[in-house]
C-alpha positions as CSV (number, residue, x, y, z in Angstrom):
1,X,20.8,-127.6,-68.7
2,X,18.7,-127.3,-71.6
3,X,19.6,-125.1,-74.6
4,X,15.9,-124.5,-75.8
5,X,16.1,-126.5,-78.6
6,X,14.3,-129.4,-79.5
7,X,15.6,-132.9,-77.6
8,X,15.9,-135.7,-80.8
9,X,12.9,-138.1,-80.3
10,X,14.8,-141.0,-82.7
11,X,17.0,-143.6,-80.7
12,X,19.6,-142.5,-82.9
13,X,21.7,-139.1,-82.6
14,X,22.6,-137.5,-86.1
15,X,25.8,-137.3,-86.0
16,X,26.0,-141.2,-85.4
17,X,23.8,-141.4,-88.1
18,X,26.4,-139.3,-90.8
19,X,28.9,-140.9,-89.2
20,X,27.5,-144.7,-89.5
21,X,26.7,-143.5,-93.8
22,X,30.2,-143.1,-94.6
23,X,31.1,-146.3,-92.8
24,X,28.7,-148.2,-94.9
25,X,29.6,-146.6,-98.0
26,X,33.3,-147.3,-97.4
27,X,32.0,-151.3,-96.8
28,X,30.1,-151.4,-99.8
29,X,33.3,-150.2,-101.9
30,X,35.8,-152.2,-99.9
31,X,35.2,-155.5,-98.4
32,X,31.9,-156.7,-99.8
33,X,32.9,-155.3,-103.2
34,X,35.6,-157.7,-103.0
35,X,33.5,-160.6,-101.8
36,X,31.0,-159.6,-104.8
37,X,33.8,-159.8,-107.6
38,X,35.0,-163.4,-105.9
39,X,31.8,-164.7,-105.6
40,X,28.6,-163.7,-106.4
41,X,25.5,-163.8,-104.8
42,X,22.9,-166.4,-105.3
43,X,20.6,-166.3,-108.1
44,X,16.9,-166.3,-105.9
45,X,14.7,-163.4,-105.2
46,X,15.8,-162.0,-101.6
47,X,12.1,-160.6,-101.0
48,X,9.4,-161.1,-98.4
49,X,5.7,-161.5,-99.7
50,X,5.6,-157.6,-99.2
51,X,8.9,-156.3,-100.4
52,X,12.6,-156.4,-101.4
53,X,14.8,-157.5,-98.7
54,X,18.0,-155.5,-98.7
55,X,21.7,-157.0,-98.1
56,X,22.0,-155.6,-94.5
57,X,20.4,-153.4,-92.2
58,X,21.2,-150.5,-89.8
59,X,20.2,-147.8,-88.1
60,X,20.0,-145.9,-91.1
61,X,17.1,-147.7,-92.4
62,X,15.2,-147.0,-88.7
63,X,16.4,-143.7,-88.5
64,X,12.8,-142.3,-87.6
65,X,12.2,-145.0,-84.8
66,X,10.9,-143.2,-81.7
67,X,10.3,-145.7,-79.0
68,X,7.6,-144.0,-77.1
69,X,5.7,-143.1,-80.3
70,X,6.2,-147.1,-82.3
71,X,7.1,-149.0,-79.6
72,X,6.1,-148.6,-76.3
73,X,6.0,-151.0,-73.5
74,X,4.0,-154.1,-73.5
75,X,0.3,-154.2,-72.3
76,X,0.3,-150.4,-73.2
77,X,-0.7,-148.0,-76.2
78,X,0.5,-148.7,-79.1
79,X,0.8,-152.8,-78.3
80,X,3.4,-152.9,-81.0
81,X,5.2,-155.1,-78.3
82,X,2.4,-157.0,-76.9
83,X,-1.0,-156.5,-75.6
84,X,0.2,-158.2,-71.7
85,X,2.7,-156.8,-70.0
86,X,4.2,-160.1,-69.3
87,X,2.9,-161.7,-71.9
88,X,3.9,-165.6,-71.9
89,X,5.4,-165.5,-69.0
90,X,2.1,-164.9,-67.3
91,X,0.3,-167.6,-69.7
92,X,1.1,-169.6,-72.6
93,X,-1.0,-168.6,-75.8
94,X,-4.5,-171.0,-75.9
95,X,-3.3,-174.1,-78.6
96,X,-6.5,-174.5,-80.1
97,X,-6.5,-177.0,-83.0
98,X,-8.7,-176.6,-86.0
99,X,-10.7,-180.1,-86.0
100,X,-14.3,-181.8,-86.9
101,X,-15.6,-184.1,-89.6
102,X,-18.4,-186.5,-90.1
103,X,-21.4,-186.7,-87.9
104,X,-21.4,-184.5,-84.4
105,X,-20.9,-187.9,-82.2
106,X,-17.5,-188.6,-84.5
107,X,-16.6,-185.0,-83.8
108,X,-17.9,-185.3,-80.1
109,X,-15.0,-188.2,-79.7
110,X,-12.3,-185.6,-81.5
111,X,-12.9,-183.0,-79.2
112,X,-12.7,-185.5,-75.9
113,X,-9.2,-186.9,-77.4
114,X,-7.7,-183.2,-78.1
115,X,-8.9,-181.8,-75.0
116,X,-6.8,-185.4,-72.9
117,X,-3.5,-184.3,-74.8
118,X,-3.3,-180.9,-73.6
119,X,-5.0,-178.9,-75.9
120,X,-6.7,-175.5,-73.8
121,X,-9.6,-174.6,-76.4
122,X,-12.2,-176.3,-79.0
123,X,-11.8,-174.7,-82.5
124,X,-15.0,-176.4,-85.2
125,X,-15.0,-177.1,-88.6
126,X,-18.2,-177.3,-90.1
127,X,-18.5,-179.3,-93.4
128,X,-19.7,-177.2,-96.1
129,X,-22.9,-177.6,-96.4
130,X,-23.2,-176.0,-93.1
131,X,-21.3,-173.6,-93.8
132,X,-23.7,-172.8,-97.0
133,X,-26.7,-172.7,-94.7
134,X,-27.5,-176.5,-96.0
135,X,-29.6,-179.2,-94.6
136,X,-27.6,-182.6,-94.7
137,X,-30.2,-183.8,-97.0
138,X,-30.6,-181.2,-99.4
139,X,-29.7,-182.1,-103.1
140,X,-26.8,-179.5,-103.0
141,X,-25.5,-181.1,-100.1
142,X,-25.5,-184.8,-100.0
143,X,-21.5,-185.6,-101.6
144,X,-20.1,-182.8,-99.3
145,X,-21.7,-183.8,-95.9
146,X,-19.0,-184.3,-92.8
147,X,-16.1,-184.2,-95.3
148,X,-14.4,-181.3,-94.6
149,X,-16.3,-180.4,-91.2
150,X,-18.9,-181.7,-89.3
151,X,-22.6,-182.0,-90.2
152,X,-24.3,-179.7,-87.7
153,X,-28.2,-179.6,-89.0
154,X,-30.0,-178.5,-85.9
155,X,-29.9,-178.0,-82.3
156,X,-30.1,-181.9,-81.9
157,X,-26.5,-182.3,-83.8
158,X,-25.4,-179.1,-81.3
159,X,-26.2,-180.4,-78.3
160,X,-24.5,-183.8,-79.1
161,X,-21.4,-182.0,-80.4
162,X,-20.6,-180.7,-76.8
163,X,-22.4,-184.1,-74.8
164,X,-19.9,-184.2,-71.5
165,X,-18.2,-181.0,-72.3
166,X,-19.0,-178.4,-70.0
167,X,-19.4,-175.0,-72.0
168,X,-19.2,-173.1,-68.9
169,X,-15.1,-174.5,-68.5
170,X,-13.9,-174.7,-72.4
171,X,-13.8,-171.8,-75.0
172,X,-14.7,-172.6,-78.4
173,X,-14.0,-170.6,-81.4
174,X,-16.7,-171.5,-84.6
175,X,-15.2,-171.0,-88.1
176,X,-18.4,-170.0,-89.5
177,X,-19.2,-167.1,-91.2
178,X,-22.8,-166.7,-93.8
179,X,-24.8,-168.6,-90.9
180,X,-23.6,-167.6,-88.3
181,X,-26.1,-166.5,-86.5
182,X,-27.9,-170.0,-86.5
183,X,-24.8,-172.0,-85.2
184,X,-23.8,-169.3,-82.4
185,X,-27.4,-169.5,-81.4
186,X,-27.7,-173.4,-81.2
187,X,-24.5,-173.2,-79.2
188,X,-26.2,-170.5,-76.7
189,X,-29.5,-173.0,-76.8
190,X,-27.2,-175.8,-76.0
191,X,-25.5,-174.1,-73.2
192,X,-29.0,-173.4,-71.8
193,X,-29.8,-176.7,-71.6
194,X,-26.9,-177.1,-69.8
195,X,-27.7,-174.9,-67.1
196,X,-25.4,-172.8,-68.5
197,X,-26.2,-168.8,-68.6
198,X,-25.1,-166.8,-71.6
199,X,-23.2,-164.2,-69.9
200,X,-20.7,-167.4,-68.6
201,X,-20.1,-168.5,-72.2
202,X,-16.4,-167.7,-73.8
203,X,-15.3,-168.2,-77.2
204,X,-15.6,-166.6,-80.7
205,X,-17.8,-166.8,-83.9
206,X,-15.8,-165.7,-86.7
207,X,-19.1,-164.1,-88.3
208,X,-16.7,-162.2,-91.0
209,X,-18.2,-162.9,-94.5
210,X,-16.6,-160.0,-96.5
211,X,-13.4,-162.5,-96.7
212,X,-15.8,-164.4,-98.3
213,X,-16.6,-162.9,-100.6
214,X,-13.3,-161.9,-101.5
215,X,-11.6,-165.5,-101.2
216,X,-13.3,-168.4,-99.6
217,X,-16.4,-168.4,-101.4
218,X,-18.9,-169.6,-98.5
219,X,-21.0,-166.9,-98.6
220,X,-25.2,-166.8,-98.7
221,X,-26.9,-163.3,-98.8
222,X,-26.0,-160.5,-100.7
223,X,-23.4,-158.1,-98.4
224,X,-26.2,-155.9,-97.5
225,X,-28.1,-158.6,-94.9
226,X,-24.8,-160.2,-94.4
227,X,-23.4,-156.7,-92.7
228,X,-27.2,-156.7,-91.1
229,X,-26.8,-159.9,-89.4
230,X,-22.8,-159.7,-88.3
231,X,-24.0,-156.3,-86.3
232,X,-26.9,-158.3,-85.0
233,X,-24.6,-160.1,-83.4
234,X,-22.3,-157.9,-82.4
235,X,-25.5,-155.9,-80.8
236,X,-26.7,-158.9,-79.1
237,X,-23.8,-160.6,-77.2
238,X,-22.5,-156.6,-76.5
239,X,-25.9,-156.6,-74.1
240,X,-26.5,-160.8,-73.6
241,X,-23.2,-162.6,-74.1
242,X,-20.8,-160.3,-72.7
243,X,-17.3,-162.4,-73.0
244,X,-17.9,-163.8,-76.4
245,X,-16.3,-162.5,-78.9
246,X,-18.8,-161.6,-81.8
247,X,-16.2,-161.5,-84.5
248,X,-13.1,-162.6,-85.5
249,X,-12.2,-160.5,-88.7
250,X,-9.7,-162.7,-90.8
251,X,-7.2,-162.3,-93.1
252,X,-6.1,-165.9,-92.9
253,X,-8.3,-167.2,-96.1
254,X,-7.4,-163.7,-97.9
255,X,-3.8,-164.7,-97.8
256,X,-4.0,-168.3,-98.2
257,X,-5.5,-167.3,-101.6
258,X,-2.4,-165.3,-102.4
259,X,-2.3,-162.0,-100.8
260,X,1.0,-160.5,-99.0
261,X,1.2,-159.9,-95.6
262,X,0.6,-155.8,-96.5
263,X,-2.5,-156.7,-98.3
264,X,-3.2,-159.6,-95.3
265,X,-3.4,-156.6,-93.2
266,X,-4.8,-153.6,-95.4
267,X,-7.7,-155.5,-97.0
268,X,-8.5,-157.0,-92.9
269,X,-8.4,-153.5,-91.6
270,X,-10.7,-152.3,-94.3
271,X,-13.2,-155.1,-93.8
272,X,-13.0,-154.7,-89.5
273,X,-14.0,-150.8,-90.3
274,X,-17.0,-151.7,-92.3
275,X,-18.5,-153.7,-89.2
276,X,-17.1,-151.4,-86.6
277,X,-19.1,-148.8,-89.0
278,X,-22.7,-151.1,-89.2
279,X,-22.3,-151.2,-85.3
280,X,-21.7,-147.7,-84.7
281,X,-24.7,-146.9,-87.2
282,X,-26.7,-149.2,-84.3
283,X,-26.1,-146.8,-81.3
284,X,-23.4,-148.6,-79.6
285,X,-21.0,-147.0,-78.2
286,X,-17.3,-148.2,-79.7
287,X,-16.1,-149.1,-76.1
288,X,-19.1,-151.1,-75.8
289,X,-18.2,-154.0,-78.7
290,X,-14.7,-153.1,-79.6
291,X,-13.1,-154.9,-76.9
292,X,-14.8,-158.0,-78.3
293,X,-13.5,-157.9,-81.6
294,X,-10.9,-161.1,-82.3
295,X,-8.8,-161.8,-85.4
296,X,-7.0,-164.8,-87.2
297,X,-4.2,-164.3,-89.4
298,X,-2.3,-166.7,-91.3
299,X,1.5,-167.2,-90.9
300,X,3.3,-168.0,-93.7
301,X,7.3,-169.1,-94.2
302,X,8.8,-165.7,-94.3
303,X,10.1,-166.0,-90.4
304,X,11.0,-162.1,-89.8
305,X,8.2,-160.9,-92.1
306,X,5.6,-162.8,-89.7
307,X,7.0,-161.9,-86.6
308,X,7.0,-158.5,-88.3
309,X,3.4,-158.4,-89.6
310,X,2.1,-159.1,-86.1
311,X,3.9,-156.1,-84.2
312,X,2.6,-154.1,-87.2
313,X,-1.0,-155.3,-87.0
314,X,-1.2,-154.4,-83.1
315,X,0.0,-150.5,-83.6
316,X,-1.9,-150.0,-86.9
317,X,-4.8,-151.3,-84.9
318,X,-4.4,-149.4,-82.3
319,X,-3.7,-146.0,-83.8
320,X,-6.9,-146.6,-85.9
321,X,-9.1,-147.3,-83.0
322,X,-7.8,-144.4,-81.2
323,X,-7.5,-142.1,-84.0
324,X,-10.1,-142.8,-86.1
325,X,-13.0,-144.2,-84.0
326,X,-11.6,-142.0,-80.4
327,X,-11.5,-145.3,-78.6
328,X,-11.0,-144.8,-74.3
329,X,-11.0,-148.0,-73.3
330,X,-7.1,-149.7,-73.6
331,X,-9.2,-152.9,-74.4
332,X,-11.0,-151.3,-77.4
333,X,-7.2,-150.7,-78.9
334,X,-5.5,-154.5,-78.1
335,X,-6.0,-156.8,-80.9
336,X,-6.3,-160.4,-80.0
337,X,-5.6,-162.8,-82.3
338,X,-5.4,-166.5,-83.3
339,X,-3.1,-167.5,-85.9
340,X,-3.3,-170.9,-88.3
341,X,-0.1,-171.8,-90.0
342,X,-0.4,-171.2,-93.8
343,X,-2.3,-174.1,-95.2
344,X,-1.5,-173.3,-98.3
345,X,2.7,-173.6,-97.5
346,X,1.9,-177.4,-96.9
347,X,2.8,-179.7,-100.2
348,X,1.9,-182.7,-100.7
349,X,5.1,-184.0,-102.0
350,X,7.5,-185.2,-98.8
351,X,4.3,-184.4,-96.5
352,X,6.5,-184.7,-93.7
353,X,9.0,-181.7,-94.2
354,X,5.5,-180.1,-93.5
355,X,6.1,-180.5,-90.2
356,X,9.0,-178.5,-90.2
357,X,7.1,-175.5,-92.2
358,X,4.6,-175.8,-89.3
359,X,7.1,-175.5,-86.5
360,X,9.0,-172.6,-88.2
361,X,5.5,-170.4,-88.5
362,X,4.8,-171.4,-85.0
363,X,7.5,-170.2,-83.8
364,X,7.4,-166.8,-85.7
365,X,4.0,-166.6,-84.7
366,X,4.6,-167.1,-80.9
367,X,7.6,-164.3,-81.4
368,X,5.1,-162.0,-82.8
369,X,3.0,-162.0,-79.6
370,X,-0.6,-164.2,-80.8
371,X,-2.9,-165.2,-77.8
372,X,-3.7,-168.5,-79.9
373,X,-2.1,-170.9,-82.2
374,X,-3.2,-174.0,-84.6
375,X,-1.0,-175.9,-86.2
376,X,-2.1,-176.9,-89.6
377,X,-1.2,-180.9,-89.8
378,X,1.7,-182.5,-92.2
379,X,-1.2,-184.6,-93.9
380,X,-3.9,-181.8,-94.6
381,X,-2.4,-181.3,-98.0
382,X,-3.7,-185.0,-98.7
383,X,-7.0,-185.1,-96.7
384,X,-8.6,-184.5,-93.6
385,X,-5.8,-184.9,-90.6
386,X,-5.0,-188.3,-88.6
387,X,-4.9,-188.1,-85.1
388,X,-1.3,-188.8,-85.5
389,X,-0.9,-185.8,-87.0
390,X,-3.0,-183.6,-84.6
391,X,-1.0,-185.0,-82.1
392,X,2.5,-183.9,-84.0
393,X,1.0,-180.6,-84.1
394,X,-0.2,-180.3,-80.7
395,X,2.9,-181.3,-79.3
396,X,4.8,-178.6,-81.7
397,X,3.3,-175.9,-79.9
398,X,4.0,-178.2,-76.3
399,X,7.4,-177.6,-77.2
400,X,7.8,-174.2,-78.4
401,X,6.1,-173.3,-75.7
402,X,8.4,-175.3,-72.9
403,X,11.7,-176.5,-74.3
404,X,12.6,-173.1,-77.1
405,X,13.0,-170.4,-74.1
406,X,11.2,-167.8,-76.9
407,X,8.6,-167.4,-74.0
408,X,11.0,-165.8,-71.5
409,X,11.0,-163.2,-72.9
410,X,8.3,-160.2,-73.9
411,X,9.1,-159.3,-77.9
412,X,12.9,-160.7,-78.4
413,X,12.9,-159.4,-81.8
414,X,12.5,-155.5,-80.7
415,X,15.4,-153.5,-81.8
416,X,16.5,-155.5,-84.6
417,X,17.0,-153.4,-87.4
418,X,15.6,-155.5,-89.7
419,X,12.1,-156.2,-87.8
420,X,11.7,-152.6,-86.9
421,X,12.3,-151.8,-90.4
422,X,9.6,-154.6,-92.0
423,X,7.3,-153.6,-89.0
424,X,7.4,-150.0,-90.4
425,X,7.2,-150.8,-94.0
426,X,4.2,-153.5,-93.5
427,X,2.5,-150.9,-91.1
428,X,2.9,-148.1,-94.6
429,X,1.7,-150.4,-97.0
430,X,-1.2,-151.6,-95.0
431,X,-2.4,-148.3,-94.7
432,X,-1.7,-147.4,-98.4
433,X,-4.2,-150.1,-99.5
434,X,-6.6,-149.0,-96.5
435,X,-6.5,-145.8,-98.2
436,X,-7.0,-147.1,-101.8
437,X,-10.1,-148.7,-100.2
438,X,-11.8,-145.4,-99.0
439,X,-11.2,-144.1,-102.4
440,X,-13.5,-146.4,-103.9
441,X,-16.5,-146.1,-101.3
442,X,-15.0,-148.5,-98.5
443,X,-14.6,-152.2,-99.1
444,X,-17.6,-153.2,-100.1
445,X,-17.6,-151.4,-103.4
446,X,-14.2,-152.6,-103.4
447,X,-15.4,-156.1,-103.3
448,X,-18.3,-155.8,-105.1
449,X,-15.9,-154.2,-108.5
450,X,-13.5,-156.9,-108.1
451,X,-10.8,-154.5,-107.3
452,X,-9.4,-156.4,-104.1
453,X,-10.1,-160.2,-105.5
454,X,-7.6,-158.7,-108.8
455,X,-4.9,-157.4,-106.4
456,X,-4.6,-161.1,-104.4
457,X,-4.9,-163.1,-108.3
458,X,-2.0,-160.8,-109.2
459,X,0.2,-161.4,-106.2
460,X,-0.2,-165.2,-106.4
461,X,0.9,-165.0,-110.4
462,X,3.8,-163.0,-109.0
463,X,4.6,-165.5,-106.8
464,X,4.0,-168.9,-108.5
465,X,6.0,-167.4,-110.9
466,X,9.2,-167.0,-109.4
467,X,8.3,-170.4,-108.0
468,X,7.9,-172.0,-111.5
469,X,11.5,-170.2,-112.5
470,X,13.3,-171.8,-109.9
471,X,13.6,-168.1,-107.7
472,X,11.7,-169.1,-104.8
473,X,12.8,-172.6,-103.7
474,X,10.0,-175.1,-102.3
475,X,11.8,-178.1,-100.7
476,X,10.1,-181.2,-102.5
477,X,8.1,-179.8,-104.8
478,X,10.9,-177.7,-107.3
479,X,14.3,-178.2,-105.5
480,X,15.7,-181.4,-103.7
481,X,13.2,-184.2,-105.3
482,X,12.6,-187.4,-105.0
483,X,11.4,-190.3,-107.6
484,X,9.0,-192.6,-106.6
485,X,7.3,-190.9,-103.5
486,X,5.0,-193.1,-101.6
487,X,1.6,-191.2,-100.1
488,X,1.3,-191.5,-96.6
489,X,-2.0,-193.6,-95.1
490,X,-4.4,-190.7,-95.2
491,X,-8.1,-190.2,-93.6
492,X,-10.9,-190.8,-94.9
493,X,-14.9,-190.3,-93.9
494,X,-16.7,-193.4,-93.2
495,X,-19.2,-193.0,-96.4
496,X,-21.6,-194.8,-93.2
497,X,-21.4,-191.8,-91.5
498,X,-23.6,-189.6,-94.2
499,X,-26.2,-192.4,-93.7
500,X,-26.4,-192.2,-90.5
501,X,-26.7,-188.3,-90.3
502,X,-29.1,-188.4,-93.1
503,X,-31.2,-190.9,-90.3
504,X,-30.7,-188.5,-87.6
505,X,-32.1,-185.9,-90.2
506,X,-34.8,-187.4,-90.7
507,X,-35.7,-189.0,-87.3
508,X,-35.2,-185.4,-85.8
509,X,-38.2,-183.9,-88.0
510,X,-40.5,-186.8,-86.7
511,X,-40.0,-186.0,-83.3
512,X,-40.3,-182.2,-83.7
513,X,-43.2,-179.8,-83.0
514,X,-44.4,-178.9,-87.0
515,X,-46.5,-176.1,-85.4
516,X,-43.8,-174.4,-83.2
517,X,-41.4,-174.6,-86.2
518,X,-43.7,-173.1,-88.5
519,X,-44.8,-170.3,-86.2
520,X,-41.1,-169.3,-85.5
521,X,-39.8,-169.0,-89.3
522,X,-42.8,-167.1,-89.8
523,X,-41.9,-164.8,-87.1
524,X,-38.4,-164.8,-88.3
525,X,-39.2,-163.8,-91.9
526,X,-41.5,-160.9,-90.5
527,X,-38.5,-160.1,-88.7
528,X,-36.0,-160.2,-91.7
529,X,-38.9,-157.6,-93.8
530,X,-38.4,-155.0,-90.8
531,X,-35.4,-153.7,-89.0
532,X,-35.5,-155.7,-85.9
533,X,-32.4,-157.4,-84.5
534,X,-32.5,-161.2,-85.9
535,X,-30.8,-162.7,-83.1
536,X,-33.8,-163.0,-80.4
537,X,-36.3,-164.6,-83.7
538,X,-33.1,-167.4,-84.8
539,X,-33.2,-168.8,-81.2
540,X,-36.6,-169.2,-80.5
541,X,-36.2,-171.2,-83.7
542,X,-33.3,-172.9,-83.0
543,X,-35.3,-173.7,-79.5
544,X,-38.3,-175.4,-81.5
545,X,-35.2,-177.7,-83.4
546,X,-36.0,-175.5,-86.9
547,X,-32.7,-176.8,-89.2
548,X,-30.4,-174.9,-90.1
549,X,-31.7,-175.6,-93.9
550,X,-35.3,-174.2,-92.9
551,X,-33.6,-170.7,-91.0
552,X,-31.3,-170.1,-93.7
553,X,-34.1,-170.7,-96.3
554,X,-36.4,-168.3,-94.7
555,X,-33.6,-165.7,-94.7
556,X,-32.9,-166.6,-98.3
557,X,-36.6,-166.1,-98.6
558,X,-36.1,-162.3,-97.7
559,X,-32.5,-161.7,-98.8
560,X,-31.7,-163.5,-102.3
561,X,-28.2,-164.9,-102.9
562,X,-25.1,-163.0,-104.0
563,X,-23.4,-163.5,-107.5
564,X,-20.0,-162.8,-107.9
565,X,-18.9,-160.6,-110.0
566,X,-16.2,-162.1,-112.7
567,X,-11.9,-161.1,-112.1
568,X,-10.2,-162.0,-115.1
């Protein structure tokens, strides 16, 4: 029977608690004092990206865990241990490798050979001039086109990308971000002409350009239209494309460039908000587009910190979309996410032990509970990946998935004392720099002063520094050395391949309507002066084979360019 007071919602009683102190405390002065005095610890800095890491851990340092409140069960609010209720034991996560370069019929053969070895989804690279909203032949263009991506210049180069690959049967994600409007619109166009209807289309454009201008750099307009056109396309596939997924907020380049896994998660969240805000401001209702908001995060080395960083990015998630934005739908509250290993981890001394780096964050990643994984090659610190390569990687995740046993099981790592306790801390300090954010006017201002691209340069000197002191050991590169290290064979771009895209350019505007392209980017750039949703006026341009050079230019017409501010 009850004693009318209040039943203890922590896992652990207090009096285990008092009891389990002065246990510890009579450890610390006994046996590993002793150990101490005999022999010391190592001289390295036992810390995650985020924080300290403490000698051992117990139920002390969990003491507020309440299971119904932080963990839950998986497939149900909060997510902290998975958005499926069976997660991989239902279906393995979608192994999705990042791949494209050169011309779209080079690409075209890429895709075919990925999709024979196993792989279950299409992920592009655009070179950059397409991702700057460049024509193949523009004079900003010419030395970077199909090096680091394919050359998509109009619908022509679209529909040749996907020649023999049914859109209605594959999901393709697009890492593209300033133009994205004009690719995701070529890729509708091209599904058309398929005989493929929008509302059967799956896949994601990531469509997220405040990382951009935070880290990456790809960015075109000034944030203003850029907000403008990643609601337009939210708006439009909420009503016309109804399972793609109309953005896929990253903190993947954010971290790459130097940020911790808090800030990973903190400066994400705060970027997310912004466009859940510009759609709200549209009408829609949150339940409408939420549940098509994806993610990509980047896992780095730190194996309990990742695994950690993904449990706390599904509850933070969740409590803001309830919380904040008064979510209903479950859906509206899951977060979805692909996941790259950490480019930035590979070295290119000893290429190979990249392989290991990649399995490791693979692993932690796939413990953490993603819905999709790429595998950044061993080579990709040298150049553009081998097929060799791809193939190392895609059979990584072959036999994680298979061989390991991690997918038996739903969230192995729950209850450990250390996870629960980095899951906590991640989840505080995420919502610390969320708050900091707000303070300054939301995270455009905080872009705009500099204040966010300062924290990540800080936490990369921080880092590189215990690197350069010998604290943080990287195998090959300041421990464990060798003399005389030969350069694998490496990839290259056929320098034939720019020619023969520049001919495609230029045989494509022969065979055009002039008149239909003129009349649509006029209509478009009407369209850009008013308030009208941009989407509807890019495809009927993108339907008369405008470039993307000519779209992008019109918006430039209209818009301007941004200019960073300087971070010293």
């Amino acid at each position: 029977m009850s004693d009318g007071t209040a039943v203890q919602p922590t896992l652990f009683a207090p009096e285990v608690l008092a009891s389990l102190s002065r246990k510890l405390h009579a450890w610390e002065e006994g046996t590993l004092a002793k150990t101490l005095q005999r022999q010391p610890e190592r001289n390295v800095e036992f810390a995650t990206s985020s924080m300290p890491v403490q000698r051992l851990y117990t139920p002390l340092d969990v003491a507020d865990l309440d299971y119904e409140r932080d963990l839950g069960f998986p497939g149900e609010y909060p997510f902290t241990r998975g958005i499926q209720p069976t997660m991989y034991r239902g279906r393995i996560w979608t192994m999705r490798q990042y791949a494209g370069f050169g011309t779209a019929e080079e690409s075209n053969q890429k895709f075919r050979y990925l999709l024979s070895q196993g792989q279950t989804g299409l992920s592009v690279a655009f070179d950059l001039p397409t991702q700057l909203g460049y024509d193949s032949d523009d004079p900003m263009a010419i030395a970077e086109v199909g090096q680091v991506g394919v050359a998509i210049d109009s619908l022509y180069d679209m529909e040749t990308l996907f020649e023999g690959i049914p859109l209605d049967k594959v999901s393709t994600s697009m890492t593209i971000n300033a133009p994205a409007a004009v690719l995701l619109a070529m890729y509708i166009v091209t599904a058309e002409k398929q005989g493929v209807p929008p509302e059967k289309l799956n896949g994601t454009v990531q469509n997220d350009v405040l990382k951009e201008y935070i880290a990456r750099g790809t960015y075109i307009f000034p944030p203003g239209p850029s907000i403008r056109l990643a609601a337009d396309i939210i708006e439009y596939c909420a009503k016309y494309v109804p399972n793609w997924n109309t953005i896929s907020v990253s903190g993947y380049h954010m971290r790459d460039a130097g940020a911790t896994a808090a800030q990973e998660i903190g400066f994400t969240f705060a970027n997310a908000c912004t466009y859940v805000d510009a759609a709200l401001a549209r009408g829609l209702d949150i339940d409408e587009f939420a549940p098509r908001i994806s993610w990509i995060f980047n896992t780095h080395n730190n194996f309990f910190e990742e695994i950690a960083k993904y449990r706390a990015l599904r509850r933070l998630w969740a409590r803001i979309m309830k919380e904040r934005y008064g979510a209903k739908d479950p859906r509206s509250m899951m977060l979805r996410t692909h996941t790259q290993t950490g480019g930035s981890t590979l070295m290119a001394q000893q290429p190979e032990n990249n392989i290991v780096r990649a399995a490791i964050q693979c692993l932690a990643a796939v413990i953490g509970g993603v819905q999709s994984i790429a595998l950044s090659c061993f080579d990709e610190a040298l150049a553009l990946p081998t097929d060799e390569a791809q193939r190392i990687a895609l059979r990584t995740q072959q036999i994680i998935a298979h061989e390991t046993g991690v997918t038996d099981t739903v969230d192995p790592m729950a209850g450990s004392y250390f996870v629960e306790y980095l899951t906590n801390r991640l989840e505080e300090q995420a919502k610390e720099y969320m708050r900091q954010i707000e303070e300054m006017g939301g995270a455009v201002r905080a872009i705009e002063s500099g204040w966010i691209q300062a924290q990540i340069a800080e936490a990369a000197w921080k880092y590189q520094r215990l690197v350069d002191e010998g604290k943080a050991i990287i195998v090959g590169v300041n421990a464990y050395t060798e003399g005389g290290e030969q350069p694998p064979t490496i990839f290259r771009v056929d320098k034939r391949l720019v020619e023969h895209q520049l001919k495609r350019l230029e045989h494509h505007r022969r065979e055009r309507d002039p008149e239909a392209v003129r009349r649509t980017l006029d209509e478009l750039e009407r369209a850009c002066r008013g308030n009208d949703n941009l989407m509807p006026y890019i495809i009927e341009a993108v339907r008369a084979y405008a470039t993307l050079g000519e779209i992008c230019g019109t918006m430039r017409k209209v818009f301007g360019e941004y200019r960073p501010p300087t971070v010293i």
